[in-house]
PASEBA-1860 file (N, C-alpha, C; in nm, 3 decimals):
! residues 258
1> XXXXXXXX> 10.677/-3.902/-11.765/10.772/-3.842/-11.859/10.864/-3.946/-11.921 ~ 10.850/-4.042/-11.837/10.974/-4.163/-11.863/10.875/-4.269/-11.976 ~ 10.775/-4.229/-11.979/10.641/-4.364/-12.065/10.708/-4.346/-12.200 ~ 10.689/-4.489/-12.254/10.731/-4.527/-12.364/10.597/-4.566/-12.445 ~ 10.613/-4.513/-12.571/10.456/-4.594/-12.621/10.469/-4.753/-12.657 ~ 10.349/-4.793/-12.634/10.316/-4.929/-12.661/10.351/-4.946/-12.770 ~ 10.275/-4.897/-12.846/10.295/-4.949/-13.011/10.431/-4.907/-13.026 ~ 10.543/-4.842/-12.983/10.716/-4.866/-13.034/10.715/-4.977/-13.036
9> XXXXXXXX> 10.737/-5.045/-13.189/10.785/-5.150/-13.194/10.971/-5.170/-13.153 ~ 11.007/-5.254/-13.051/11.136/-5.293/-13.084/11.181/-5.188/-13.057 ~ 11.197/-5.084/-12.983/11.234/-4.983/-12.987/11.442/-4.987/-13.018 ~ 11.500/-4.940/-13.047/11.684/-4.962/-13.042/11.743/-4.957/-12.898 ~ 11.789/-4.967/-12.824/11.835/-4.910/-12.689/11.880/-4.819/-12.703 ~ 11.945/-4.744/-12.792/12.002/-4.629/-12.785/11.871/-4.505/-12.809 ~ 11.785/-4.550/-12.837/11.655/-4.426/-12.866/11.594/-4.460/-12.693 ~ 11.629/-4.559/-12.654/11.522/-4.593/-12.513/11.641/-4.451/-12.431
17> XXXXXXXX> 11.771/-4.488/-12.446/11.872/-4.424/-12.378/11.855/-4.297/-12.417 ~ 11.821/-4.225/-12.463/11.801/-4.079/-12.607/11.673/-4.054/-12.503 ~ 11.590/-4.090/-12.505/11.438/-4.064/-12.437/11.487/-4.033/-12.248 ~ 11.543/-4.137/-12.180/11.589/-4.125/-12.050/11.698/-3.968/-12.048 ~ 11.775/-3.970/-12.120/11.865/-3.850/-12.115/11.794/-3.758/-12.195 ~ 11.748/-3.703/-12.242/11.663/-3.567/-12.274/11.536/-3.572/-12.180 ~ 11.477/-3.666/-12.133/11.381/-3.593/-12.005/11.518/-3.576/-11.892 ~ 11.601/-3.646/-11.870/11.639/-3.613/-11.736/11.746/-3.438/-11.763
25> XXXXXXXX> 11.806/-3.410/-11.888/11.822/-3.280/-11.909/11.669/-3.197/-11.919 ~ 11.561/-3.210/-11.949/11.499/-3.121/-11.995/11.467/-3.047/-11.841 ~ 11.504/-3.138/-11.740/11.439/-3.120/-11.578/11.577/-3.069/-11.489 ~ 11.667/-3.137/-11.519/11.776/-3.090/-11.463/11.846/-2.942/-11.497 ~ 11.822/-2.928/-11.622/11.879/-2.796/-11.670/11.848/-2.671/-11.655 ~ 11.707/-2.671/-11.637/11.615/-2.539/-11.550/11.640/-2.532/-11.445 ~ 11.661/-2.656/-11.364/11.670/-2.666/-11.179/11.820/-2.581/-11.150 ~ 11.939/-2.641/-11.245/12.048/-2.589/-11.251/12.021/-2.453/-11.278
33> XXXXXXXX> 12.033/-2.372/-11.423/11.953/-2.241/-11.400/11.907/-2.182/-11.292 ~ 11.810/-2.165/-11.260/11.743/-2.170/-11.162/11.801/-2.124/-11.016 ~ 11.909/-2.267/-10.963/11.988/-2.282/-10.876/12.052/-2.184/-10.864 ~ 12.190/-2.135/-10.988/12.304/-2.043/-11.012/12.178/-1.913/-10.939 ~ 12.073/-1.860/-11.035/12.045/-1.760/-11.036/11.996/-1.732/-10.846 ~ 11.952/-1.797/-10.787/11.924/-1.788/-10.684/12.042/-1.808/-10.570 ~ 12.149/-1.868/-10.646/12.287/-1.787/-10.537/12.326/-1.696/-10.608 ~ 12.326/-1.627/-10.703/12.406/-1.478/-10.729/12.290/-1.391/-10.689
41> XXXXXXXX> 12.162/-1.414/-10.656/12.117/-1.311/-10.602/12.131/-1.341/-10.469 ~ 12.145/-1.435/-10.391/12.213/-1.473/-10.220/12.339/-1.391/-10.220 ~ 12.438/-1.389/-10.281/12.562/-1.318/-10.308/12.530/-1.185/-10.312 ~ 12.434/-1.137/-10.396/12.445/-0.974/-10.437/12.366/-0.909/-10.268 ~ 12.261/-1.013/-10.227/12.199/-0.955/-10.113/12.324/-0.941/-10.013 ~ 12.365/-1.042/-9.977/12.490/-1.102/-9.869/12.580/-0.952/-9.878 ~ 12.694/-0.901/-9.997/12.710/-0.837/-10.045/12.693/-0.700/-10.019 ~ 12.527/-0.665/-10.020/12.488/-0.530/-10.003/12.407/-0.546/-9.863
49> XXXXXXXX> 12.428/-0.615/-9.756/12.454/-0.632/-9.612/12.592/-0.611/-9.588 ~ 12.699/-0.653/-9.631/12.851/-0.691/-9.566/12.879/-0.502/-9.636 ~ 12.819/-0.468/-9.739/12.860/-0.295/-9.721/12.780/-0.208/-9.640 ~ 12.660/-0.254/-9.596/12.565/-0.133/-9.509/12.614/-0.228/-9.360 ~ 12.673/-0.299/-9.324/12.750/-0.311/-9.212/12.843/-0.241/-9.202 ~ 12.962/-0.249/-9.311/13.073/-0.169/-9.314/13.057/-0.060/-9.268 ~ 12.942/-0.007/-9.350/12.938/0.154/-9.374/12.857/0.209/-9.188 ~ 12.802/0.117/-9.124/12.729/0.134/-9.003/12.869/0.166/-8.925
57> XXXXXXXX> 12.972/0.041/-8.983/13.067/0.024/-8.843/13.168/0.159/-8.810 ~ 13.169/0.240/-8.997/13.265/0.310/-9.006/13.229/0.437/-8.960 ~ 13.038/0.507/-8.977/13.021/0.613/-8.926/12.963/0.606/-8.792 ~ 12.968/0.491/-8.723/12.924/0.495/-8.570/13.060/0.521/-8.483 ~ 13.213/0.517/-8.555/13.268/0.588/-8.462/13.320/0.672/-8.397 ~ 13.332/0.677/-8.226/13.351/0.834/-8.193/13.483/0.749/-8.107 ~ 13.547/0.888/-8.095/13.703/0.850/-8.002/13.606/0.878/-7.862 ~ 13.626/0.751/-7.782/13.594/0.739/-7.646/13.651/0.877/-7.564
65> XXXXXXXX> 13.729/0.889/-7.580/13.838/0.977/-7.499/13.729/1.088/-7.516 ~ 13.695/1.145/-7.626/13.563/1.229/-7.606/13.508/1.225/-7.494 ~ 13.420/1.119/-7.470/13.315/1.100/-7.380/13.387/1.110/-7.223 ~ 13.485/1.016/-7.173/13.535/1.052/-7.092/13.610/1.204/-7.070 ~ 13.643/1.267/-7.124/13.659/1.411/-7.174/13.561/1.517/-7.134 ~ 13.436/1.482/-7.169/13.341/1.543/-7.182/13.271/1.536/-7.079 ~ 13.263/1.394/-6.968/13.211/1.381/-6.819/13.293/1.484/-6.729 ~ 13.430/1.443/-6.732/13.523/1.530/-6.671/13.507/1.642/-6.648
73> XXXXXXXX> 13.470/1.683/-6.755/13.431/1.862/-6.801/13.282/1.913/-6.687 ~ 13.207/1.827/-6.716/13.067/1.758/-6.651/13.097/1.811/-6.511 ~ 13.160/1.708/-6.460/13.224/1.674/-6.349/13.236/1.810/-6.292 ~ 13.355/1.868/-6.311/13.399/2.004/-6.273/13.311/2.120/-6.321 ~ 13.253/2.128/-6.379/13.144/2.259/-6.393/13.021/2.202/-6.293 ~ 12.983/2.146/-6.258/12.866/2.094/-6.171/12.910/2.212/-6.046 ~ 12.974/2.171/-5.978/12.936/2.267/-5.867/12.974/2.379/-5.882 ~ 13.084/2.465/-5.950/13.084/2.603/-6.009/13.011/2.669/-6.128
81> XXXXXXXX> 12.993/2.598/-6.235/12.835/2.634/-6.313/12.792/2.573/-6.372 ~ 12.716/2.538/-6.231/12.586/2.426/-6.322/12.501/2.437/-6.399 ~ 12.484/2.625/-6.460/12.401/2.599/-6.558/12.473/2.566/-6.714 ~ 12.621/2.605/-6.683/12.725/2.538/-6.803/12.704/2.383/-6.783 ~ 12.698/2.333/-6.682/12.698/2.154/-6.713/12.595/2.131/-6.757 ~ 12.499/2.181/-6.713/12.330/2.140/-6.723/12.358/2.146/-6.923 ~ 12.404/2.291/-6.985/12.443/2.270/-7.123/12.511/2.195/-7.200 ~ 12.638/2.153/-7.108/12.684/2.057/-7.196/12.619/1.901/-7.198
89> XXXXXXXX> 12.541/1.868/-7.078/12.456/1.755/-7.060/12.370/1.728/-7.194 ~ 12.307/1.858/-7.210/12.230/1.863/-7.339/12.297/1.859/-7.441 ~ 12.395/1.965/-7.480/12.487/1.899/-7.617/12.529/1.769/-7.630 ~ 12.560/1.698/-7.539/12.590/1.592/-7.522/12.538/1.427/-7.512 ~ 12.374/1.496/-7.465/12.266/1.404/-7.499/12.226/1.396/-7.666 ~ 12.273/1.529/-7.724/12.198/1.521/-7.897/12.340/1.471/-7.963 ~ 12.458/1.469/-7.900/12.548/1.358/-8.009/12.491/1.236/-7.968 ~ 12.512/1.247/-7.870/12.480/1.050/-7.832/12.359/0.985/-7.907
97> XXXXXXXX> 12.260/1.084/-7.909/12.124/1.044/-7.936/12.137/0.996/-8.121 ~ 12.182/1.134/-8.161/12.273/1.082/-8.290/12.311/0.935/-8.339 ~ 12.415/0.950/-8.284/12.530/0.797/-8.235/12.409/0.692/-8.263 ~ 12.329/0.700/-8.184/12.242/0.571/-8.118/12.123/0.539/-8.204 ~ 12.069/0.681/-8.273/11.916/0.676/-8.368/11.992/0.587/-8.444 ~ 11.845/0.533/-8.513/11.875/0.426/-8.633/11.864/0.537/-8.722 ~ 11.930/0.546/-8.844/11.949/0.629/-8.921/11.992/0.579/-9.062 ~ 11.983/0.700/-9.221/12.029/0.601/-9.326/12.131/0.677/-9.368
105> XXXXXXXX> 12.231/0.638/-9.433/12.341/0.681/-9.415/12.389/0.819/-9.481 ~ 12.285/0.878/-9.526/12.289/0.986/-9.620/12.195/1.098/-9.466 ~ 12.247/1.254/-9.441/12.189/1.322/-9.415/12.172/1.486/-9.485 ~ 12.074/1.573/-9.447/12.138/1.730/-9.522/12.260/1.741/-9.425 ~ 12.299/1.836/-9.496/12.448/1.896/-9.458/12.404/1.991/-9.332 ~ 12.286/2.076/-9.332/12.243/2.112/-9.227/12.268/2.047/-9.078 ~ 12.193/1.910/-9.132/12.215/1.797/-8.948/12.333/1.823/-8.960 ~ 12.419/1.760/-9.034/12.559/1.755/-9.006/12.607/1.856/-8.970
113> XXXXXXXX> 12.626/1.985/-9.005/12.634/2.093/-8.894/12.626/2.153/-8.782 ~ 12.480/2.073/-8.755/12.443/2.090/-8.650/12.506/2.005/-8.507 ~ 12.551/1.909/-8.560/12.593/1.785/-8.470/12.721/1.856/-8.473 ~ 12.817/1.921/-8.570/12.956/1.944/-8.518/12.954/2.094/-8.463 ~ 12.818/2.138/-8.464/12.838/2.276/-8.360/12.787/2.225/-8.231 ~ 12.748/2.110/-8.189/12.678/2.043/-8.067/12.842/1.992/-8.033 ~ 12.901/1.927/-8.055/13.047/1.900/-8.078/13.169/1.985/-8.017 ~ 13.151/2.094/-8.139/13.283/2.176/-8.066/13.231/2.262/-7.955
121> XXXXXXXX> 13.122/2.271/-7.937/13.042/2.334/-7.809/13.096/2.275/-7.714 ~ 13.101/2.177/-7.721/13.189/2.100/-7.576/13.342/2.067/-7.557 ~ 13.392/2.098/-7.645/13.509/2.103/-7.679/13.572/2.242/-7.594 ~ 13.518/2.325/-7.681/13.520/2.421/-7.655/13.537/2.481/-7.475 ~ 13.442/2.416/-7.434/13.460/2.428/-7.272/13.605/2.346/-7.171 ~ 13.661/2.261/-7.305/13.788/2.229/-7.243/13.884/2.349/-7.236 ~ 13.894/2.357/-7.397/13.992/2.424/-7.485/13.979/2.580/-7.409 ~ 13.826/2.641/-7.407/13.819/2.774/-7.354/13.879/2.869/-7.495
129> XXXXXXXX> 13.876/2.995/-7.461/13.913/3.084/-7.567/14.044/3.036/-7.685 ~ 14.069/2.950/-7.670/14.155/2.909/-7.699/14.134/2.798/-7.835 ~ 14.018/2.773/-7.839/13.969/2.681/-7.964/13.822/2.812/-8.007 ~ 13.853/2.834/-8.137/13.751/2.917/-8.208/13.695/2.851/-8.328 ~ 13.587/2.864/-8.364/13.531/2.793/-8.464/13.481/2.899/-8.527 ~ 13.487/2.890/-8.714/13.439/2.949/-8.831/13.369/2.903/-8.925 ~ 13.260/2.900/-8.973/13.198/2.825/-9.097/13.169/2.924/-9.261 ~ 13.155/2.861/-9.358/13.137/2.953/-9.450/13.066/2.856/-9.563
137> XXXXXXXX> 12.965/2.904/-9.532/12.800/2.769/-9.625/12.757/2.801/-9.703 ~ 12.775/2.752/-9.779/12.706/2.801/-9.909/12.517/2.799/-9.889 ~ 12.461/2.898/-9.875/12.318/2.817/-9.869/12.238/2.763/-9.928 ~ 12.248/2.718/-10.040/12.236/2.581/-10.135/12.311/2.463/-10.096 ~ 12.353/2.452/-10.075/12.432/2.281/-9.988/12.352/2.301/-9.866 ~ 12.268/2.372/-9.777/12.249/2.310/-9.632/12.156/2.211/-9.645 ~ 12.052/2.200/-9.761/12.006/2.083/-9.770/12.021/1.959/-9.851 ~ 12.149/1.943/-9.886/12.197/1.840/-9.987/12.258/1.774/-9.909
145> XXXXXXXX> 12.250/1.611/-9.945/12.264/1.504/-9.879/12.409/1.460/-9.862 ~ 12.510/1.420/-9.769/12.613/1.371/-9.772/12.588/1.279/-9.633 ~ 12.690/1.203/-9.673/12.708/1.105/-9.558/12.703/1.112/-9.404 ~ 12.644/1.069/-9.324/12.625/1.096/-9.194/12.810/1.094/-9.149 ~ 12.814/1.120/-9.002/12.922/1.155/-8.959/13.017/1.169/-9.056 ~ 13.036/1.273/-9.129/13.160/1.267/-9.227/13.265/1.351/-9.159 ~ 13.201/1.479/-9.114/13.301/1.603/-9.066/13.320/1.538/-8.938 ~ 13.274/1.471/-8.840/13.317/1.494/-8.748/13.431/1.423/-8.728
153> XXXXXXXX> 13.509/1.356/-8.810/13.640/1.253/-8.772/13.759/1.374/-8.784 ~ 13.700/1.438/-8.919/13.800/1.558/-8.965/13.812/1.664/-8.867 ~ 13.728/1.666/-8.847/13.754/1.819/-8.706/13.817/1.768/-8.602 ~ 13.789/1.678/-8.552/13.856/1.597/-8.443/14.006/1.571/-8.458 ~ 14.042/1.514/-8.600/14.202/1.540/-8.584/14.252/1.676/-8.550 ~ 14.157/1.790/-8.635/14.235/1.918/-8.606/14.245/1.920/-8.469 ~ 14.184/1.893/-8.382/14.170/1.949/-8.251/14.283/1.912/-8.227 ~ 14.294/1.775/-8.205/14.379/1.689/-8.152/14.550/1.645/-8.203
161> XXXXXXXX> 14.551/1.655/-8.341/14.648/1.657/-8.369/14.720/1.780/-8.442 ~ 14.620/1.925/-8.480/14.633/2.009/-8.512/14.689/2.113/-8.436 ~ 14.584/2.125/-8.321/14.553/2.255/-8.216/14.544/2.224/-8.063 ~ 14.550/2.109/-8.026/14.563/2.040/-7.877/14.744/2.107/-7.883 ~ 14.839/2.085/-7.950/14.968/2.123/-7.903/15.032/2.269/-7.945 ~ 14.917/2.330/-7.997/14.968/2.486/-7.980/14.925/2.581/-7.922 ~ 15.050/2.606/-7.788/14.985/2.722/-7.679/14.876/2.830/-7.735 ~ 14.913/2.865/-7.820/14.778/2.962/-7.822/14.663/2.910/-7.864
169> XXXXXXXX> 14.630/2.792/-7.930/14.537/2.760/-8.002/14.500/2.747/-8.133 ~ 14.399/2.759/-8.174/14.370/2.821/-8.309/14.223/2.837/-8.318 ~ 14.230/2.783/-8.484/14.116/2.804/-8.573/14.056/2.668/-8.604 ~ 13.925/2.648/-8.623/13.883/2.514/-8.704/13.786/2.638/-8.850 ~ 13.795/2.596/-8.957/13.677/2.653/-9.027/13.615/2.562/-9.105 ~ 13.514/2.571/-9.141/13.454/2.456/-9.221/13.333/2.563/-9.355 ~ 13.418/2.498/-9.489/13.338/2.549/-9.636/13.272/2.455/-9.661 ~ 13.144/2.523/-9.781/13.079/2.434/-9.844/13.053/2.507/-9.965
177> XXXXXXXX> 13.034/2.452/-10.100/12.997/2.530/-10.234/12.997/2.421/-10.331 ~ 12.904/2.426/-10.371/12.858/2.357/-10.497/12.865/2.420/-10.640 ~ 12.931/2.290/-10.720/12.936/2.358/-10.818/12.935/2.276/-10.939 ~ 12.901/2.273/-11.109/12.883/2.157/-11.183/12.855/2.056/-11.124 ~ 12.744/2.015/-11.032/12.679/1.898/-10.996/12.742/1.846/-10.866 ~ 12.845/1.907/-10.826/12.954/1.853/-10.763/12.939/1.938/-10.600 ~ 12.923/1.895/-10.491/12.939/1.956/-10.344/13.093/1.943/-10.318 ~ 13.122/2.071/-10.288/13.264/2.054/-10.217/13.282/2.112/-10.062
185> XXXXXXXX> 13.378/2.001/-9.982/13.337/2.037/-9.786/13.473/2.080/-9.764 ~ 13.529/2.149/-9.732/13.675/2.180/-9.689/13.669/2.227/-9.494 ~ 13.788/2.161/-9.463/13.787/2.144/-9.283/13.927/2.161/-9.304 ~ 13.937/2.284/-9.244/14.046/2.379/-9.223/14.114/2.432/-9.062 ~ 14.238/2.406/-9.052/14.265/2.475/-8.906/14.418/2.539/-8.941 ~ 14.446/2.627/-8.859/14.545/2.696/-8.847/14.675/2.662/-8.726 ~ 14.679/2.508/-8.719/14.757/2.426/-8.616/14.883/2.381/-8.653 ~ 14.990/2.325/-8.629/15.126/2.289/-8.637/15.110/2.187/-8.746
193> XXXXXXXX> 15.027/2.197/-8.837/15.044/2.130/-8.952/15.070/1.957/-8.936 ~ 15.107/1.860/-9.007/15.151/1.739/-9.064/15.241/1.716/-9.094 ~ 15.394/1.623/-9.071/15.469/1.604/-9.127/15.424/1.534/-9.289 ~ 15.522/1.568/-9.335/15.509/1.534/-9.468/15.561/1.377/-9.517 ~ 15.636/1.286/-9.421/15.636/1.132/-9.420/15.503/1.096/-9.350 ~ 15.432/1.174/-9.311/15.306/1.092/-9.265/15.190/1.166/-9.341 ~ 15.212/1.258/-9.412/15.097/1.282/-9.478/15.082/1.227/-9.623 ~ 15.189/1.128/-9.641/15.156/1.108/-9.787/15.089/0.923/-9.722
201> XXXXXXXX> 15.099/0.851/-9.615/15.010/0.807/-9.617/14.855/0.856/-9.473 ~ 14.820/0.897/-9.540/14.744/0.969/-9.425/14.593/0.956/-9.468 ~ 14.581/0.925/-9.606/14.460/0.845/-9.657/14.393/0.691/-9.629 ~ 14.539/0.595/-9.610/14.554/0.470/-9.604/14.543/0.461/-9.396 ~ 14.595/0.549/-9.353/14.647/0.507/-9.222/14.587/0.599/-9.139 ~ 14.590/0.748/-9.156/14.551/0.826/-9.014/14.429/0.751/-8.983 ~ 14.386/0.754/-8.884/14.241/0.695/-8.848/14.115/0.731/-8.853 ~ 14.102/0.912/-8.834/14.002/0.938/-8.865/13.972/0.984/-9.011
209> XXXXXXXX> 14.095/1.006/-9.082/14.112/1.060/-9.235/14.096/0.904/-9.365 ~ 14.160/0.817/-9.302/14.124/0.677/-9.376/13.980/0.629/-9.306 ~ 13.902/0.630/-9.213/13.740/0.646/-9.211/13.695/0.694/-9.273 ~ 13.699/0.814/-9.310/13.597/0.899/-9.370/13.639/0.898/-9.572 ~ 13.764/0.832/-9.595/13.805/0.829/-9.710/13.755/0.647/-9.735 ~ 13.761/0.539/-9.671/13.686/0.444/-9.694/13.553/0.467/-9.672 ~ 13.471/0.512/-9.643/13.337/0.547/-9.642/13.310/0.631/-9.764 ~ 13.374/0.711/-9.818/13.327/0.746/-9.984/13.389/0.660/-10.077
217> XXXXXXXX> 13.505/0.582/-10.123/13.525/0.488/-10.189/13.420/0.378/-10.148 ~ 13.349/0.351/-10.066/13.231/0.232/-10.064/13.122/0.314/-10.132 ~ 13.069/0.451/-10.108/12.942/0.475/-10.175/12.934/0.538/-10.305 ~ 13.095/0.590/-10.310/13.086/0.664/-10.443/13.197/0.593/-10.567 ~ 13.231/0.514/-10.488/13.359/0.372/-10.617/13.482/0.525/-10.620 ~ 13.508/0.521/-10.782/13.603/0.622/-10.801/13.586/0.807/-10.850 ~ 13.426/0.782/-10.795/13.352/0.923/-10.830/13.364/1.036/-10.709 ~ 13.434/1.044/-10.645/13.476/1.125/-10.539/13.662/1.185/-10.539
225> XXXXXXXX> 13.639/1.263/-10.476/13.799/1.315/-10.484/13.815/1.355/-10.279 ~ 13.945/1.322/-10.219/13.955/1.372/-10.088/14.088/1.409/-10.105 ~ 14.091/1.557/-10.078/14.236/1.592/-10.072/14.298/1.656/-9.978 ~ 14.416/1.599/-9.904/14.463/1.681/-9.753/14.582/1.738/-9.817 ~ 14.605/1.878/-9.774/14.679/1.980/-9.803/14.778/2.038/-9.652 ~ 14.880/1.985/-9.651/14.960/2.068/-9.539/15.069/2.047/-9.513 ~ 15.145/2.176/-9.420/15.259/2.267/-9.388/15.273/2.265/-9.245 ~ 15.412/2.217/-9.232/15.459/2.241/-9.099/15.420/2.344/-9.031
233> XXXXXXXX> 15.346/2.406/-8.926/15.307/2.516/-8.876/15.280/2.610/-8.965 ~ 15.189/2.553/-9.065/15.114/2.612/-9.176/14.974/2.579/-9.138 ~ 14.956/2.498/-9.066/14.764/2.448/-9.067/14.777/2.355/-9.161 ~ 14.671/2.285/-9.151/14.596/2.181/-9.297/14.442/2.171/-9.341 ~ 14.441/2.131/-9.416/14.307/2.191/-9.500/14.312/2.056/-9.568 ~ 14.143/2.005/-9.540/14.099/1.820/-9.606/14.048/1.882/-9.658 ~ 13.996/1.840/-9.797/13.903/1.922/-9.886/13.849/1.773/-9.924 ~ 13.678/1.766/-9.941/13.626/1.610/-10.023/13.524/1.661/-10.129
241> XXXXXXXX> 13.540/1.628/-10.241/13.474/1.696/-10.333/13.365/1.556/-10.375 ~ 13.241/1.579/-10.399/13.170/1.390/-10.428/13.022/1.471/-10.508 ~ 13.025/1.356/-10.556/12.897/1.387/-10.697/12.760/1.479/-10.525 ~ 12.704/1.583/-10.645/12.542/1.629/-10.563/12.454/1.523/-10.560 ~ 12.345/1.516/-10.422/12.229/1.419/-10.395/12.146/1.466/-10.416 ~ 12.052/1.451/-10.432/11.902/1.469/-10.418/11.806/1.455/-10.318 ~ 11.742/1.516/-10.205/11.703/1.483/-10.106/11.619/1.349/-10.156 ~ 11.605/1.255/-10.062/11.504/1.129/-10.088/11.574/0.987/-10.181
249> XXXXXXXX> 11.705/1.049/-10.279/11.757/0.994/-10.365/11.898/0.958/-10.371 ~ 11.942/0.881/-10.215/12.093/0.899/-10.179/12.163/0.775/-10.265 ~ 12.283/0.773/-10.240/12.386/0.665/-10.373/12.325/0.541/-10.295 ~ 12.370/0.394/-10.395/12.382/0.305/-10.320/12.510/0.272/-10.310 ~ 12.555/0.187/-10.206/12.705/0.094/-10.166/12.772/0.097/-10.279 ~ 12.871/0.108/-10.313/12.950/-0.016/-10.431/13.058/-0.064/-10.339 ~ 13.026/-0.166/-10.430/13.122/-0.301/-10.405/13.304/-0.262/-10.475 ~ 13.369/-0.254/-10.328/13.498/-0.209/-10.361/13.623/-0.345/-10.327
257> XX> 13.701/-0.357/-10.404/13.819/-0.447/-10.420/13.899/-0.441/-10.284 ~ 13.940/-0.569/-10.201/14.000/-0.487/-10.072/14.153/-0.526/-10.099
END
């Protein structure tokens, strides 16, 4: 590439110099090209790993206290009714199993139901008559796709910060209804409500309500709505409204500003 012809007479140095610098751009400038393009696609892969990590880390968690909770329960029904432990063993084997399957991050709303009636089933054997559960499904949403563990962070506060401190108990209910393209999930209880200095950040900070609200700002950017509604010994009501799926055809990640 560097050959000079014979017959150039005398060539100028500045044409010898002209010949050396346009082969060494004509080779360098593709390689460069080239280069860039093969780290912004290292970046975009890197990228859409560092969000399907995120998104692994955010719906794999469960409050431990559950589980120890839930042995306890174990524990003490074993020798007075063991065919109640022998049940909760089993409810308790299909969360875990849950938890543990490799899974993609989109399920029907059905599973997801199913896992938070496997859920308050055991709950339930703490709480006793005293924790009641209600659902109201639209049956067009039981097979439309939303995010794995979404409800269960939300029900879990009710329990716990809703209905764990009122003697009588309550209510959990859980809606679903679709409508203009749009699924809407509402998780409802009838418990001592939220102060209102902690519910205005309760998106950013509660723990299981900022999980499940960073987990739709990663898959849905600013195409989702989550709204918590509540009254001092009024109950509270999360409502998350997010674009309809398509079975087979779930969102991908977006890349959100931290």
């Amino acid at each position: 590439m560097f050959y000079l012809h014979p017959d150039w007479p005398s060539p100028h140095p500045l044409w010898v110099v002209l010949v050396y610098v346009t082969t060494l751009f004509s080779v360098a400038l593709p390689l460069k090209v080239w280069n860039n393009a093969r780290n912004e696609a290292k970046l975009v892969e890197q990228e859409q790993l560092l969000m399907n990590a995120r998104l692994a880390a955010l719906s794999s968690q469960i409050n431990p206290h559950f589980l120890f909770n839930t042995l306890n329960s174990i524990s003490s029904l074993i020798r007075t009714q063991p065919d109640e432990a022998r049940a909760v063993v089993y409810r308790l084997s299909n969360i875990l199993r849950r938890l543990l399957r490799k899974q993609e991050g989109f399920c029907p709303l059905r599973d997801e139901l199913t896992f938070i009636e496997d859920y308050l089933s055991i709950e339930m054997v703490r709480f006793g008559d005293k924790l009641r559960f209600e659902k109201s499904i639209s049956p067009e949403t039981l097979d439309m796709l939303v995010p794995t563990m979404l409800l269960q962070p939300l029900v879990e506060n009710s329990i716990r910060h809703g209905l764990s401190g009122k003697l009588e108990g309550g209510t959990i209910r859980i809606r679903s209804e679709v409508s203009g393209g749009r699924i809407r999930l509402a998780v409802e209880d009838d418990g001592v409500g939220i102060p209102e200095a902690r519910l205005a950040t309760l998106l950013e900070q509660g723990i299981g309500v900022s999980n499940v609200n960073e987990r739709l700002k990663v898959l849905f950017g600013t195409g989702y709505r989550m709204y918590v509604d509540s009254r001092p010994d009024g109950g509270t009501r999360i409502e998350i409204e997010m674009p309809e799926l398509e079975p087979g055809v779930p969102a991908e990640p977006r890349a959100t500003s931290a």
